[in-house]
TORPA-4810 file (N, C-alpha, C, O; in nm, 3 decimals):
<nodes>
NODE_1_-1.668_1.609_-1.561_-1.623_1.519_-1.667_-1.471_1.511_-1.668_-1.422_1.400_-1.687_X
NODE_2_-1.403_1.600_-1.653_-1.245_1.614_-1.662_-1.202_1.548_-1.529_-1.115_1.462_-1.544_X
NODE_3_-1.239_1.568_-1.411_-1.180_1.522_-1.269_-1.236_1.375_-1.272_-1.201_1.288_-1.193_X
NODE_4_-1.347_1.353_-1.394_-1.344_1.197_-1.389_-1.268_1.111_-1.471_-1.248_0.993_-1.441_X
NODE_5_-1.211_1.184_-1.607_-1.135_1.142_-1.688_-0.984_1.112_-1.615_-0.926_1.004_-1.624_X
NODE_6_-0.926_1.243_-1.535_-0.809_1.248_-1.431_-0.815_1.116_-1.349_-0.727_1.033_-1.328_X
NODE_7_-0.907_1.119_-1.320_-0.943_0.992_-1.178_-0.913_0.883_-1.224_-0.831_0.805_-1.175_X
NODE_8_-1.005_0.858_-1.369_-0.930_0.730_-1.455_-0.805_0.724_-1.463_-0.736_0.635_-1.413_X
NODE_9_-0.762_0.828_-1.531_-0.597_0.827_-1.561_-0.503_0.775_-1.490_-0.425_0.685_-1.520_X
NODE_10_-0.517_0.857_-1.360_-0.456_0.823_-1.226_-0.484_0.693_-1.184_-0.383_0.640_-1.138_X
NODE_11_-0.596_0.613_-1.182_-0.609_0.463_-1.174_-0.559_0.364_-1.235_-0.529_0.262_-1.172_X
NODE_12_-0.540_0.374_-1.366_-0.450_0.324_-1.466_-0.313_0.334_-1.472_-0.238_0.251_-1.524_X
NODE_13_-0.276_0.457_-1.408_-0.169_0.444_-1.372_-0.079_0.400_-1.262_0.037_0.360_-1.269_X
NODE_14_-0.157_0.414_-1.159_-0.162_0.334_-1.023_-0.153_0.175_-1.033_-0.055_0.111_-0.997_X
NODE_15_-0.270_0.123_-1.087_-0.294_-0.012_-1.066_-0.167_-0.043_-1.181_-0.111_-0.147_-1.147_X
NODE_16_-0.110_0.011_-1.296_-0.011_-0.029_-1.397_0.144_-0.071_-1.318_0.239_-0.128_-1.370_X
NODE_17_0.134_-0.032_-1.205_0.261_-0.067_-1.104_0.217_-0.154_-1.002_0.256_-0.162_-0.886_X
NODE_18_0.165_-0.192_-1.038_0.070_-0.304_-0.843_0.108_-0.437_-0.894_0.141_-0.521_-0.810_X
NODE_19_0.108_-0.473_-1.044_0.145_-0.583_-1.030_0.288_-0.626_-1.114_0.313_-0.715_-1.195_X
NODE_20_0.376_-0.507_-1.048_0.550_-0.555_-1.115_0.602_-0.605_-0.994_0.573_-0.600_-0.874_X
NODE_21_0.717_-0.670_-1.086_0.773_-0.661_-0.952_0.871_-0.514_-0.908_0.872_-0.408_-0.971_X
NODE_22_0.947_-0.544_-0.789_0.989_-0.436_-0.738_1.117_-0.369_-0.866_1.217_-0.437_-0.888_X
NODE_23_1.100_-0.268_-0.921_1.205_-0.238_-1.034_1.374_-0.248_-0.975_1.400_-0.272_-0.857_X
NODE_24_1.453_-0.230_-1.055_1.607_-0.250_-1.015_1.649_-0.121_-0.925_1.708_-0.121_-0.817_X
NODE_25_1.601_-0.004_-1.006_1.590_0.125_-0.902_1.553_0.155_-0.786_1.595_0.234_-0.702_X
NODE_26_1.429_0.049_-0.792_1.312_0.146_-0.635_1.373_0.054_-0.527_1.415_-0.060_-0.544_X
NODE_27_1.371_0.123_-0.421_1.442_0.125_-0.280_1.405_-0.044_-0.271_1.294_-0.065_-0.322_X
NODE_28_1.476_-0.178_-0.216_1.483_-0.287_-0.182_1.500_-0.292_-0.048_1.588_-0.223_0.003_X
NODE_29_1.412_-0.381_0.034_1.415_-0.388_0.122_1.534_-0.490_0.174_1.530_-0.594_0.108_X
NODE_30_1.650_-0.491_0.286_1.798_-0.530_0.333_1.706_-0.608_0.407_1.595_-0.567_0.439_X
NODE_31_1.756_-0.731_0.437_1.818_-0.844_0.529_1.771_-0.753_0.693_1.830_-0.661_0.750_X
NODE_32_1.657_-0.816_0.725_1.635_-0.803_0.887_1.734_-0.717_1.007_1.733_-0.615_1.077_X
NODE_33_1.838_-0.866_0.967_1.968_-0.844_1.061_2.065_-0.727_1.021_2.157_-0.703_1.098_X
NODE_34_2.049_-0.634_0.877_2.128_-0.585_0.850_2.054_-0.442_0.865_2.117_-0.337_0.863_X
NODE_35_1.965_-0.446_0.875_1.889_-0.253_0.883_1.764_-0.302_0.985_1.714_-0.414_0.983_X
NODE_36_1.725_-0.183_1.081_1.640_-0.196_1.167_1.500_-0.225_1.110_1.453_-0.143_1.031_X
NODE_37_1.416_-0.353_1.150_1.307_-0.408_1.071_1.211_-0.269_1.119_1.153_-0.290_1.012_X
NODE_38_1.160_-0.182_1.161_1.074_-0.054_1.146_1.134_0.025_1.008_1.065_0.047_0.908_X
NODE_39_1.267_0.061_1.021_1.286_0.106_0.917_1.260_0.052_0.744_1.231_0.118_0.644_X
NODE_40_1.279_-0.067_0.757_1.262_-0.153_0.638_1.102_-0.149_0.575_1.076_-0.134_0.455_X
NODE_41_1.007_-0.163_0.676_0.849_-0.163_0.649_0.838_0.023_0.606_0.763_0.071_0.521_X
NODE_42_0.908_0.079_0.671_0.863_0.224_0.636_0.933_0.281_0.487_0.915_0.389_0.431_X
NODE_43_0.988_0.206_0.460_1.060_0.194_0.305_0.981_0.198_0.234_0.947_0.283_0.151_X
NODE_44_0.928_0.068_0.270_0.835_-0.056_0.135_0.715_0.071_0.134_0.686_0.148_0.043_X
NODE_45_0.641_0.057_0.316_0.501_0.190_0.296_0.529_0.294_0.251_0.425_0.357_0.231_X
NODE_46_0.636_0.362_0.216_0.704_0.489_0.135_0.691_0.464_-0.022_0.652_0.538_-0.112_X
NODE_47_0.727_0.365_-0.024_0.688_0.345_-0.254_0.594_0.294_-0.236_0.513_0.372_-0.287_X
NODE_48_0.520_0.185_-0.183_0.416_0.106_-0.205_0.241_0.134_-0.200_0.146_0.106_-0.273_X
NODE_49_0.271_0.233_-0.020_0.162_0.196_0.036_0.089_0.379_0.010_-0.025_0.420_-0.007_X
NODE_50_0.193_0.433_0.018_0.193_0.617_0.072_0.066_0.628_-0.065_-0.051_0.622_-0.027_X
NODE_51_0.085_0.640_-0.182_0.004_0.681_-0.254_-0.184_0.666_-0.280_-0.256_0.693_-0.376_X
NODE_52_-0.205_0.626_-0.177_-0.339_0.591_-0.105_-0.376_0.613_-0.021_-0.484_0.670_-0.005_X
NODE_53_-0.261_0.558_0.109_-0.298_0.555_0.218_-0.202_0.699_0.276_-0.213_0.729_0.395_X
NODE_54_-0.148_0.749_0.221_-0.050_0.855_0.273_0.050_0.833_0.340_0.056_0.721_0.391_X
NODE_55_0.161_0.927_0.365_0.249_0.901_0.424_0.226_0.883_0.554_0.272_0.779_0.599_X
NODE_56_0.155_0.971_0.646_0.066_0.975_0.786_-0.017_0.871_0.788_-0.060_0.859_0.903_X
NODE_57_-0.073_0.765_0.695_-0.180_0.668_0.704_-0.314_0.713_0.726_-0.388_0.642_0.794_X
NODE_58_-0.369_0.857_0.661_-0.455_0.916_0.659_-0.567_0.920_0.615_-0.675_0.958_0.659_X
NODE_59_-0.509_0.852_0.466_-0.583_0.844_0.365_-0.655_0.972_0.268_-0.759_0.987_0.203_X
NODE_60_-0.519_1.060_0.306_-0.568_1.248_0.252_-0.462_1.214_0.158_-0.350_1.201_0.207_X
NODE_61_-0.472_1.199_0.045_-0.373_1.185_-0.093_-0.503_1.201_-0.218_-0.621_1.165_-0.219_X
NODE_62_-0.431_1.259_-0.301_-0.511_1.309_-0.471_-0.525_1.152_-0.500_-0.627_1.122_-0.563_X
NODE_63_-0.466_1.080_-0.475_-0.513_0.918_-0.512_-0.630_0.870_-0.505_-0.698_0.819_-0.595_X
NODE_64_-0.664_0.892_-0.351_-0.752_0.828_-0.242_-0.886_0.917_-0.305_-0.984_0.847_-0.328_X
NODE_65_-0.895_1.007_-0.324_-1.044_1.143_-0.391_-1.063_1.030_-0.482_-1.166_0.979_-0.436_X
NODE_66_-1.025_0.953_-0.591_-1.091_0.890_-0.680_-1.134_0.743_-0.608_-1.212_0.656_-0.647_X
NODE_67_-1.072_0.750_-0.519_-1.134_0.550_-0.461_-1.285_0.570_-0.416_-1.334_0.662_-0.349_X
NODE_68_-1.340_0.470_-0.466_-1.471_0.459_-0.397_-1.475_0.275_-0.355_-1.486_0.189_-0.442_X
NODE_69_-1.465_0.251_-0.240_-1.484_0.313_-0.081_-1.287_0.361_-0.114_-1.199_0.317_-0.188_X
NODE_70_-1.299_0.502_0.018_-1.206_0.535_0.039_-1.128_0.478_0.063_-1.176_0.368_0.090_X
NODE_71_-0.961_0.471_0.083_-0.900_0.356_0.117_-0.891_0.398_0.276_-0.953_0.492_0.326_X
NODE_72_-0.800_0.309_0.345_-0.885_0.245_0.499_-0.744_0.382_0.585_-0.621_0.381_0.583_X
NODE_73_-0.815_0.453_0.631_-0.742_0.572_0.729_-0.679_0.490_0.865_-0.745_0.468_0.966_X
NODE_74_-0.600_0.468_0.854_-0.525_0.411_0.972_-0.499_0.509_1.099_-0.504_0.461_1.213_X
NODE_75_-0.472_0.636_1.080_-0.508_0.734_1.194_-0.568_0.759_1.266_-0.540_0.818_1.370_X
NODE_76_-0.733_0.696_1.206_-0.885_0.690_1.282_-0.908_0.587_1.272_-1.021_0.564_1.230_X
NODE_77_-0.815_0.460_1.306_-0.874_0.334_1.280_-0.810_0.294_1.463_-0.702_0.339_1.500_X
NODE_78_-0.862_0.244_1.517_-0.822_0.219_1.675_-0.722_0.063_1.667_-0.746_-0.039_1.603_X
NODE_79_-0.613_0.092_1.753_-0.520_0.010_1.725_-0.566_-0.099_1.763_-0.483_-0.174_1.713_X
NODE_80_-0.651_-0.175_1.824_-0.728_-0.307_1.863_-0.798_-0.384_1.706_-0.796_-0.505_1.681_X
NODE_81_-0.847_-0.292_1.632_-0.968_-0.286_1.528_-0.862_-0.375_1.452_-0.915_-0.484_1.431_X
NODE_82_-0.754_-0.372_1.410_-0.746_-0.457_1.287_-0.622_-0.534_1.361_-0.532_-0.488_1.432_X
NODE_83_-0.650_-0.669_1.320_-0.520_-0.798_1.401_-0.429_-0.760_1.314_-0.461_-0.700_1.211_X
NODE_84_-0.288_-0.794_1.350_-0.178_-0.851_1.262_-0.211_-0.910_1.097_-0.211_-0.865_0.983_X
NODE_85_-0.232_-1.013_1.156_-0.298_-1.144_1.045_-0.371_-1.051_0.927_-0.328_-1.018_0.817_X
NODE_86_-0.485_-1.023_0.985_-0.581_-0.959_0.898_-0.549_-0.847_0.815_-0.610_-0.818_0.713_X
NODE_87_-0.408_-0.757_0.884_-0.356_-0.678_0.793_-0.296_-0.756_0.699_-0.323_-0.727_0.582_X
NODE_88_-0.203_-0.872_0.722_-0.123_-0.920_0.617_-0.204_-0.975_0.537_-0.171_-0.967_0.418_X
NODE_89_-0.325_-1.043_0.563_-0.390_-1.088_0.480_-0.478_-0.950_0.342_-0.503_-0.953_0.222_X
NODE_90_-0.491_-0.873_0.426_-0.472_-0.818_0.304_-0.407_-0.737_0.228_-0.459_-0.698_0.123_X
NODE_91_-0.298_-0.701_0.261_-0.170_-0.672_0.208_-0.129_-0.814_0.110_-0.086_-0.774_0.002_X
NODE_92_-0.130_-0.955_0.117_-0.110_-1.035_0.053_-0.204_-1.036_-0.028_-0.176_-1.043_-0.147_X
NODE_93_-0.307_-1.031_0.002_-0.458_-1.086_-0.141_-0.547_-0.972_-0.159_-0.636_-0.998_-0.240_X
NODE_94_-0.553_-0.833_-0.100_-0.647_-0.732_-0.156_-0.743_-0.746_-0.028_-0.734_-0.809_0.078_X
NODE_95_-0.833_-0.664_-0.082_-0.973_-0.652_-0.043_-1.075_-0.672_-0.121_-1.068_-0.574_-0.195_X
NODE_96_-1.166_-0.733_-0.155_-1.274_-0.809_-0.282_-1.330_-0.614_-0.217_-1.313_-0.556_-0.110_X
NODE_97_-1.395_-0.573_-0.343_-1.471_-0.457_-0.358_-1.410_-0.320_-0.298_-1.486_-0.230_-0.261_X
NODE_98_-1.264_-0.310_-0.288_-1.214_-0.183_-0.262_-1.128_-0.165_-0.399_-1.155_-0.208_-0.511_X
NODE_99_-1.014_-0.085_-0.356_-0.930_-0.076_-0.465_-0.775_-0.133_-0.424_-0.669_-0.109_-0.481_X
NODE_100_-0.806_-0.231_-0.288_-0.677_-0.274_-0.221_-0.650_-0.401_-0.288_-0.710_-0.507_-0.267_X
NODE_101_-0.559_-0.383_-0.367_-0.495_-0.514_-0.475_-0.413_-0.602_-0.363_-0.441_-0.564_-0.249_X
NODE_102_-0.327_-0.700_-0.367_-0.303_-0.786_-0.333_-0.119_-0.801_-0.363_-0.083_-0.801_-0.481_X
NODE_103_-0.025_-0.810_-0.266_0.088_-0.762_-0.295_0.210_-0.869_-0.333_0.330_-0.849_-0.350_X
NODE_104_0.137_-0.982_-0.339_0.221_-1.082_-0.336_0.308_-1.134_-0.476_0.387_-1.228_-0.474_X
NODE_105_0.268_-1.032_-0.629_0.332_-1.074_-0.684_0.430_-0.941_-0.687_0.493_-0.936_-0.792_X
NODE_106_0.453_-0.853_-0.613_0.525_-0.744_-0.634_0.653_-0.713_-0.471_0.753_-0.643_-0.457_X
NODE_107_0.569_-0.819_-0.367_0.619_-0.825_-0.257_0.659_-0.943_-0.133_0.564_-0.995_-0.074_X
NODE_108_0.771_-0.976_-0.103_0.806_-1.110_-0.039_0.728_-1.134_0.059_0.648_-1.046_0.088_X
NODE_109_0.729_-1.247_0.129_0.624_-1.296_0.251_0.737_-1.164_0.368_0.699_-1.086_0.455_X
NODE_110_0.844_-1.186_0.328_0.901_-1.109_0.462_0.864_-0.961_0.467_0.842_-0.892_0.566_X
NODE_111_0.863_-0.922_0.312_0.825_-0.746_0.291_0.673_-0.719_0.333_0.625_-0.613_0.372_X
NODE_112_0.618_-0.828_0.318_0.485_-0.812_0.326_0.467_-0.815_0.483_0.378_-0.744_0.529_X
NODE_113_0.542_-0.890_0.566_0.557_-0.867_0.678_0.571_-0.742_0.770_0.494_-0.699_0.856_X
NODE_114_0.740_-0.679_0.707_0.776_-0.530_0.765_0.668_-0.452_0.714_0.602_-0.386_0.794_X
NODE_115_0.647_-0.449_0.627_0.511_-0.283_0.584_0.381_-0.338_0.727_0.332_-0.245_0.792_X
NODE_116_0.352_-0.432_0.751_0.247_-0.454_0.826_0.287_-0.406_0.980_0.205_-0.416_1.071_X
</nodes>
């Protein structure tokens, strides 16, 4: 009963940041030409993406124990298995029946780009 009440908590608090935009504080992603575009996506997946998917893309985070379906382990996912496209697409609009929200009111077409 308590690790389900936590689980809530933690969801509510999670999803309560998915749809701001990026605050004045949290790290902004620079101009292409001005910082190396790997570095820039590993920014955005550092505030954005890490608390689900982990920093490793593992999907081993206290977050991820409450998702049902787990969120998507990129470590054991074979680099052929998911296109470009299909990542951004859902990085832009979610996943219908996971807990992968949709980033477009919190993230630019270009940010949404570098994290992919």
């Amino acid at each position: 009963m308590r690790r389900r009440f936590l689980g809530a908590v933690l969801l509510v608090l999670l999803a309560s940041g998915c749809g701001e935009r990026v605050a004045e504080n949290a790290p902004q992603a620079a101009p292409v030409a001005s910082v190396d575009a790997h570095e820039q996506g590993r920014r955005i997946y550092n505030f954005r993406c890490y608390f689900c998917h982990g920093y490793s893309g593992d999907a081993k985070t206290l977050a991820a124990t409450y998702l049902d379906p787990l969120p998507r382990n990129f470590a054991a996912t074979a680099p052929d298995a998911l296109s470009r496209e299909r990542m951004v697409d859902a990085v832009s609009r979610g996943r219908p029946g996971t807990a992968m929200k949709g980033f477009t009111s919190v993230l630019s077409e270009q940010e949404i780009r570098l994290v992919v």
